[in-house]
N, C-alpha and C positions, 0 to 999 in steps of 0.2 A: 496526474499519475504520480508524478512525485510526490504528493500533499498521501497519498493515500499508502506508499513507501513510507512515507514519515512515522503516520497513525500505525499502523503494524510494530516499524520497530521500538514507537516511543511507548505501545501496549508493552510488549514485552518485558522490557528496561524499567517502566517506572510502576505499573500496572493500574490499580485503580487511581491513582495519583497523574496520569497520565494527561497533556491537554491535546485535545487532538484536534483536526481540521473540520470532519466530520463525523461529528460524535454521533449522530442521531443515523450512522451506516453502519458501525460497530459491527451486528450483525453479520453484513459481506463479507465483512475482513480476513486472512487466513488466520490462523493461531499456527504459530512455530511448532515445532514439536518438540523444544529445548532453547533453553536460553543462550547456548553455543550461537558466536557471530554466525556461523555459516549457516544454522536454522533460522536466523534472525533475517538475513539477507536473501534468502531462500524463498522464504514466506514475504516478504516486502516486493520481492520481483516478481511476487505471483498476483500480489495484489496490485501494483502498479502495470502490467498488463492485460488484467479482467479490466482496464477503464480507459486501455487504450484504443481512440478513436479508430473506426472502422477505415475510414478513407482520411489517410492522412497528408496535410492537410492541401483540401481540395483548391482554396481559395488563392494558392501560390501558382496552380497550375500541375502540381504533382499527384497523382496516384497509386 
C-alpha cells in the first residue's frame, strides 16, 4: 500500500522522470487533480486503499 502511495506522489512531483515501484500499473494509479500537497496526498490515500488487502491480516488471527 505504501509502495503505491509512493508511485502516486513521486508521478506528480517528478513526472516522467519519476522511479516507481510498479511502473508496469501506472494505469491504476489516481492522477491528483493539482500538484497542491493536499491533492497529492488525497490521490496517494486513494490509491494506497484500492490495494488494501480484503481480510487483514488473517494469519495473526484478526479479522
Amino acid at each position: 500500500m505504501a509502495a503505491r502511495a509512493h508511485d502516486v506522489a513521486t508521478i506528480a512531483l517528478r513526472g516522467r522522470y519519476a522511479c516507481l515501484n510498479f511502473a508496469d500499473s501506472l494505469w491504476r494509479l489516481p492522477v491528483p487533480t493539482s500538484t497542491a500537497a493536499k491533492d497529492i496526498q488525497r490521490a496517494a490515500l486513494e490509491a494506497a486503499e484500492a490495494f488494501r488487502p480484503q481480510s487483514w491480516p488473517v494469519f495473526l488471527g484478526m479479522t
